[in-house]
C-alpha positions in Angstrom: 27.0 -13.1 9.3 28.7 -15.0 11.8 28.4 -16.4 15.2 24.1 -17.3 14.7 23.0 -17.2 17.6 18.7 -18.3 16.9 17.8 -20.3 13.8 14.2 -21.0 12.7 13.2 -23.4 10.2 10.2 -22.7 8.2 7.9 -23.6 5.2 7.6 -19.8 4.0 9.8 -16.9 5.3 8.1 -13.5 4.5 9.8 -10.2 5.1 7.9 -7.6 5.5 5.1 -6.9 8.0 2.8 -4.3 5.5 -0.4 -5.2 3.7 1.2 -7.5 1.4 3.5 -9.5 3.7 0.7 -9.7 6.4 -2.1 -10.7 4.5 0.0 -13.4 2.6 1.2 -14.9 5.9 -2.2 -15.0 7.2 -3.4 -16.4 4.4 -0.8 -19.2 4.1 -0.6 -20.2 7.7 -4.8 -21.1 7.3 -3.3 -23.2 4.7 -1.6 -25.0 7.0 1.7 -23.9 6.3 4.5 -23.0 8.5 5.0 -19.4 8.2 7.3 -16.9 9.7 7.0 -13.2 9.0 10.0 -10.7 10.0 9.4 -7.0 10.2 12.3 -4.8 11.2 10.3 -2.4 13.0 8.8 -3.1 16.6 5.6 -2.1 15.7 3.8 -1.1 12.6 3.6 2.9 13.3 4.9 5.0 10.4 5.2 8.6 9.7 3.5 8.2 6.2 1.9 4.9 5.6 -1.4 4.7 3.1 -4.9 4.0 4.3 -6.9 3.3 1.8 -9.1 0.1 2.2 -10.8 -0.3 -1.1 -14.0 -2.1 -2.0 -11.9 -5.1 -2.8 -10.0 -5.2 -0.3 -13.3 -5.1 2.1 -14.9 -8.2 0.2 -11.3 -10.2 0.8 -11.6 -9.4 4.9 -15.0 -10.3 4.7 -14.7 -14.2 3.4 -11.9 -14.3 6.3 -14.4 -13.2 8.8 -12.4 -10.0 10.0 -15.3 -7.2 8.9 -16.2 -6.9 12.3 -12.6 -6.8 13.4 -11.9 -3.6 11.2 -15.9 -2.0 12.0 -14.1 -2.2 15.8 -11.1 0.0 15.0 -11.4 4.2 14.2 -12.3 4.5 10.5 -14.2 6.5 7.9 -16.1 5.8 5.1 -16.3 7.9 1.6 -18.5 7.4 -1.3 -17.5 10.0 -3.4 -14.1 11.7 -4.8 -14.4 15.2 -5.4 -11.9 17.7 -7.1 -12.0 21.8 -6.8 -10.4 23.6 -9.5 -10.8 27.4 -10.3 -14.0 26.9 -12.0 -15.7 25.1 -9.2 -16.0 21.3 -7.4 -16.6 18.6 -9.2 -17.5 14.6 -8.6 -15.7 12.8 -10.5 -15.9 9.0 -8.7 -19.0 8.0 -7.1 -18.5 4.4 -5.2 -21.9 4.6 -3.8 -22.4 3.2 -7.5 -20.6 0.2 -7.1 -22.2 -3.3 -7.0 -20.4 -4.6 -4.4 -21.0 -5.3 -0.8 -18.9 -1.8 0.3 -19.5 0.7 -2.0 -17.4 3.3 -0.5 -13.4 3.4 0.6 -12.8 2.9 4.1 -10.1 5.5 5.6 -8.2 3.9 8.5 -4.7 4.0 10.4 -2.5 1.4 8.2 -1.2 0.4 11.6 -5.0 -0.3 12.6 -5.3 -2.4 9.5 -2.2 -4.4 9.6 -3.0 -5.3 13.5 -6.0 -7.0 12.6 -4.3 -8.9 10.0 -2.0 -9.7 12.8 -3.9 -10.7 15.5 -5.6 -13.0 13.2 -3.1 -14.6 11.9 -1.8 -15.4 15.3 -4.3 -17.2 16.2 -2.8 -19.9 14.2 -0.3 -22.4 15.6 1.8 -22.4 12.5 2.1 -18.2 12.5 5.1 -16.6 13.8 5.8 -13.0 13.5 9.2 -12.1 14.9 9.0 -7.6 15.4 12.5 -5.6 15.5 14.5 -8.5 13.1 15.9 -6.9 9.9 16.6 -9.3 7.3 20.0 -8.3 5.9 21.1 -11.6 3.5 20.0 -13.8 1.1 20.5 -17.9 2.5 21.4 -19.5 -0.8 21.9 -23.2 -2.4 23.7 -22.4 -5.5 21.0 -20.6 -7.4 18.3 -21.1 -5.2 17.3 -18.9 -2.4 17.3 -20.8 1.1 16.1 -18.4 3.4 17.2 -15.0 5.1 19.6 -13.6 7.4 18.3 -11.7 10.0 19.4 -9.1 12.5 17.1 -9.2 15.8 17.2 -7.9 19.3 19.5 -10.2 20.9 22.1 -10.8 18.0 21.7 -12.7 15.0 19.2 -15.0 13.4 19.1 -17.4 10.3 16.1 -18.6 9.1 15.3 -21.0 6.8 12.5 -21.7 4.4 11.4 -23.7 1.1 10.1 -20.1 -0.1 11.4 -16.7 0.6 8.8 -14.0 -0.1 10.4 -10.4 -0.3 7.6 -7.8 0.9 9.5 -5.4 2.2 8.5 -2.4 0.2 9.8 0.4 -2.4 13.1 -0.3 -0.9 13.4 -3.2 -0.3 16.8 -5.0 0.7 16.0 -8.2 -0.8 15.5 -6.9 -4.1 19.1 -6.0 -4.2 20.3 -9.0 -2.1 19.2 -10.7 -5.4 20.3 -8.6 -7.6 17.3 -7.4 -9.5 16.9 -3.9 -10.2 13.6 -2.1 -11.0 12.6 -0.6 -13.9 12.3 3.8 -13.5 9.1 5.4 -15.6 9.6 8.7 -12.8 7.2 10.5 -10.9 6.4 14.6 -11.5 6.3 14.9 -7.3 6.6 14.3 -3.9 4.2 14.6 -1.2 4.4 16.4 2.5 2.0 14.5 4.9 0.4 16.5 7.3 -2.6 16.5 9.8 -4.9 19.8 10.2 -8.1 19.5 12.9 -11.7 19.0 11.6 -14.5 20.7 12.8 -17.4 18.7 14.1 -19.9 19.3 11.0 -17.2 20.4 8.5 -18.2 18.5 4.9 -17.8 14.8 4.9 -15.4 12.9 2.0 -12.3 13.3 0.1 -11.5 16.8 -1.5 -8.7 17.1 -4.0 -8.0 20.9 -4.9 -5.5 22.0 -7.8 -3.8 25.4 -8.0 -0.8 26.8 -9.4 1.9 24.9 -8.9 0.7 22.7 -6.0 -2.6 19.6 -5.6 -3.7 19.4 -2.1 -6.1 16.1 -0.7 -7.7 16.1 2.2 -8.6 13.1 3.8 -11.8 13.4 6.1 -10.5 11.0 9.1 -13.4 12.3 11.2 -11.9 14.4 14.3 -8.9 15.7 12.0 -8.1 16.2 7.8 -5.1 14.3 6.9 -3.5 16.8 4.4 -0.9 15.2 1.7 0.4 18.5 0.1 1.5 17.7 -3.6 5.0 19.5 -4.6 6.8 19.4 -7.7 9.7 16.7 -7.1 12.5 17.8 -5.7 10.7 20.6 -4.2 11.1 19.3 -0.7 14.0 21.9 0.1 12.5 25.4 -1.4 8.9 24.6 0.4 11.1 24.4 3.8 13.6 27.1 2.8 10.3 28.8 2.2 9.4 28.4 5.9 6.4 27.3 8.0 4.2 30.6 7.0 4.6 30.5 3.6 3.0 26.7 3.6 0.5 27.4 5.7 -0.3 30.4 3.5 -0.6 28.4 0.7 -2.5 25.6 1.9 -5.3 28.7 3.5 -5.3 29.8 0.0 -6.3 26.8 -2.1 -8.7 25.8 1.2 -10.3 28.7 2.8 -12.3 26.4 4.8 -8.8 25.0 6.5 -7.3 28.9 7.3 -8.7 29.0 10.8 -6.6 25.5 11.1 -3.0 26.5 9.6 -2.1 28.0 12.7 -1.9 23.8 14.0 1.4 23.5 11.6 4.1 24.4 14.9 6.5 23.7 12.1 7.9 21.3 9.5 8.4 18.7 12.2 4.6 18.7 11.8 5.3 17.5 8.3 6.5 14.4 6.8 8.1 14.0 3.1 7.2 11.1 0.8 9.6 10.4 -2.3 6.7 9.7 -5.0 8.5 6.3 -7.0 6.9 4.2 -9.9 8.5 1.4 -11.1 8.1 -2.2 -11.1 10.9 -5.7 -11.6 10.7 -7.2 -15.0 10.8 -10.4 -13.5 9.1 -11.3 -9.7 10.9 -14.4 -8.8 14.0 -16.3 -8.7 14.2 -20.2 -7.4 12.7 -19.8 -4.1 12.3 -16.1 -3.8 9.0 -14.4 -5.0 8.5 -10.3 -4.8 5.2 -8.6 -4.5 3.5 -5.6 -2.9 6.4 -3.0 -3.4 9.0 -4.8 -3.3 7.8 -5.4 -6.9 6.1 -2.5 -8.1 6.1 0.9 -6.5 2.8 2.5 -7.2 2.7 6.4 -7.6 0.0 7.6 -4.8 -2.9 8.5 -7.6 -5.5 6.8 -6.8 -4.1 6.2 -3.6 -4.3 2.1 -5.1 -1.1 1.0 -3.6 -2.9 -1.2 -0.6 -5.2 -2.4 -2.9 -2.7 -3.7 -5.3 -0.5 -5.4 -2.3 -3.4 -7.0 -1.2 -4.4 -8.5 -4.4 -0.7 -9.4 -5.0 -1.2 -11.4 -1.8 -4.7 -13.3 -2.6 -3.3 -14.4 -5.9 0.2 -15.3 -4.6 -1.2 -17.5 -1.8 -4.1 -19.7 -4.5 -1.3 -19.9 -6.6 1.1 -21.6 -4.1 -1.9 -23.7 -2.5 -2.9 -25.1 -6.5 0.9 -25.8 -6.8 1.4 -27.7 -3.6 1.4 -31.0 -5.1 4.5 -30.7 -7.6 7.8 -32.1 -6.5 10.5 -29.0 -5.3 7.4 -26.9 -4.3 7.4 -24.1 -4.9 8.8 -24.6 -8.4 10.2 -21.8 -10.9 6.6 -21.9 -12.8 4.8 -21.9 -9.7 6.4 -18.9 -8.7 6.3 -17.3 -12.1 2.6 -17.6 -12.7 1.9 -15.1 -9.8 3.4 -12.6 -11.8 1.8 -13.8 -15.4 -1.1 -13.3 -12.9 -0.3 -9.8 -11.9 1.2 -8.8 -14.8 -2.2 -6.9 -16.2 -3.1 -5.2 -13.2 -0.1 -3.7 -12.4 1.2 -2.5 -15.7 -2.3 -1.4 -16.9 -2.8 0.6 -13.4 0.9 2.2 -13.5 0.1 3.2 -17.0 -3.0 5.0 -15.9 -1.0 6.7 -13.3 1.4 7.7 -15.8 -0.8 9.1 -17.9 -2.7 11.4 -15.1 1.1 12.3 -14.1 1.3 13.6 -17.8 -1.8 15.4 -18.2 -2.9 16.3 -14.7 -0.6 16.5 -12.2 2.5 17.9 -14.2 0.8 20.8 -16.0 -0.7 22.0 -12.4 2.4 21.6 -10.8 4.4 23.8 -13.6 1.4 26.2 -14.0 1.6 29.8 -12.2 -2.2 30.8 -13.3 -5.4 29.8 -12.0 -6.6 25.9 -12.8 -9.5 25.3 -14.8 -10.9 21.7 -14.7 -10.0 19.5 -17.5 -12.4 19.0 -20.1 -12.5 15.0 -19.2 -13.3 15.9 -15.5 -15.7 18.3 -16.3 -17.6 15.7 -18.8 -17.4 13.1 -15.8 -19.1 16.1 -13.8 -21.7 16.2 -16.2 -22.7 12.9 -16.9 -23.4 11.2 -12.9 -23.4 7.6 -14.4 -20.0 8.0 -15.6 -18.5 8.3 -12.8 -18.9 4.7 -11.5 -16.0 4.1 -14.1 -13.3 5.6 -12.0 -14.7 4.9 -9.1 -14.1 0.7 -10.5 -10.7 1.1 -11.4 -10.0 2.9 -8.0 -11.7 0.7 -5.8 -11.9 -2.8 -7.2 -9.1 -2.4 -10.1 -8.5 -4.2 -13.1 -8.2 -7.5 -11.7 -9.9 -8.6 -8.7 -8.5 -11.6 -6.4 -10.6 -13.4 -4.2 -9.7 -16.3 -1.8 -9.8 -19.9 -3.3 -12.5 -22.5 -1.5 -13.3 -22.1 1.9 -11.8 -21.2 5.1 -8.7 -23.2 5.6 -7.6 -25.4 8.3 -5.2 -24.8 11.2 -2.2 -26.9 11.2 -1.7 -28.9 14.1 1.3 -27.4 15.5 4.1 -25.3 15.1 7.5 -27.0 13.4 10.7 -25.2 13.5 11.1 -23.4 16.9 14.5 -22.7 18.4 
């Protein structure tokens, strides 16, 4: 890129402004360390962002002092995950179960949640988030990654860091900047986002109904049901060929307690498409470039685990860069390559168990044309109350927790590095 026109110089460069990036800049600027985040967007307002805040996540804001901050902002609170087949409802995760200080999962507006993050984090001198700059290059020294170039609102911008850290999602520009290339396992669907209105005194929690050849969830967000609409993949085009009635059709049918609401969907520029991906890098770093959150594994929406697991990507990533502070070249290649030995479990263990209810849930309904019938694990779940704390663990704590290292960390004294 020529003709720079700004040029920072930082101890960490994060791109990406979502859960992972945000929390990890937070994180490391209590640390002490110089930290400049870019996010491309102006603000963090998305057509289809998740909004799950798991159990986990919860206990994570709560030793940085930002429960209150996130009590303040619209939200919702579910204990239980229900599904409705043919055969009738049944419960098949009950958080209320969970030993933990939030036994539930809080439902709130992603751009809520990141904004807290934010504001937080600049509070701290040595915090700079820089809105509406698109990082477009790789700065490197030989091998080693030196930074980013950037493209911001009044021309270019070069910034450079000791570490690069690409959070910049499922497709992310870093990632290929590098040259690294994600490993495929596929996804059965895609999803249409949608909103339909609530009823004050309509049933309270999260309602996942299966028919013939479509899954609908609906997401009590209080004054409104945020509808994701579960199509085979590829299906995007016959559901809108289809047209507007024929949706709203089917969503009355598998909800009769929504038909007095379809009328709300003007038409599909009511409705958003998400292109389900799962895959993750084989390898989460170079010299002075790390991946995490999406960037370096995209999580199929099952579960609806993908914050959870950015976040977690984040707590780890930032106690292993504070332990490894005192080496010489920080942050060295096995610095950098313990967060992923780190996150290795988690991730692959999760995606597996998304892959497997992809296999013997999702697909089948999605290819079926009769009525669904529960499956015979779900309905043993039903059965059994006690049970159901297990899925209700690996949805909303997961197979390997993070939590912060120590106490809360120091501000620096000022900011280095500005233009």
């Amino acid at each position: 890129m020529d003709g720079i026109v700004t040029e920072y110089r930082t101890d960490v460069c994060i791109v990406g402004g979502g859960p992972a990036g945000m929390m990890l800049g937070l994180l490391l600027a209590r640390q002490g360390l110089d930290v400049t985040v870019l996010e491309k967007h102006p603000d963090f307002i998305r057509d289809f962002r998740g909004d799950t805040v798991h159990p986990s996540t919860l206990d994570v804001l709560d030793q940085l002092g930002l429960a209150g901050d996130t009590e303040r902002v619209p939200h919702r609170d579910v204990a239980e995950l229900h599904t409705t087949f043919a055969d009738g409802t049944y419960r098949v995760a009950d958080f209320s179960r969970l030993r933990t200080a939030h036994p539930y999962i809080r439902f709130m507006p992603q751009a809520d949640f990141l904004n807290v993050l934010a504001q937080a984090a600049q509070q701290l001198p040595s915090f700079r988030l820089l809105r509406s700059h698109e990082a477009v290059d790789l700065l490197t020294d030989g091998e080693a990654v030196r930074g980013v170039r950037a493209r911001g609102p009044d021309g270019a911008v070069q910034v450079s860091a000791k570490l690069t850290v690409a959070a910049d999602g499922r497709n992310s520009a870093l990632r290929r900047c590098a040259g690294l290339r994600p490993r495929e396992y596929g996804a059965p669907m895609d999803v249409l986002w949608f909103r339909l209105g609530r009823a004050a005194g309509s049933e309270k929690g999260l309602d996942m109904h299966f028919g013939p050849g479509r899954v609908v969830l609906a997401i009590d967000r209080g004054d409104y049901w945020q509808i994701a609409y579960v199509i085979p993949k590829g299906g995007d085009e016959r559901v809108r060929a289809a047209g507007i009635e024929a949706l709203r059709k089917s969503v009355a049918e598998l909800i009769p307690e929504l038909a007095g609401n379809v009328a709300e969907l003007a038409g599909f520029d009511d409705v958003s498409t998400l292109t389900v991906r799962l895959d993750r890098l084989r390898r989460w770093s170079k010299p002075g470039i790390l991946f995490i959150g999406d960037a370096a594994h995209a999580m199929s929406p099952i579960g609806g685990v993908g914050i959870n697991l950015a976040i977690q990507d984040a707590v780890c990533a930032a106690r292993v860069l504070a332990a490894g502070r005192a080496a010489q070249g920080w942050p060295t290649h096995r610095t950098l390559a313990a967060v992923h030995r780190r996150r290795w479990f988690p991730t692959v263990g999760t995606q597996q168990l998304q892959r497997i209810a992809q296999r013997f849930l999702v697909l089948p309904m999605l290819a079926g044309t009769e009525p669904v019938k529960a499956p015979r694990l779900l309905r043993f779940l039903g059965a059994f109350p006690r049970l159901q704390v297990l899925p209700a663990r690996i949805i909303g704590v997961g197979l390997r927790p993070e939590r912060l290292a120590g106490g809360r960390a120091g501000r620096c004294a000022r900011r280095r590095g500005d233009p």
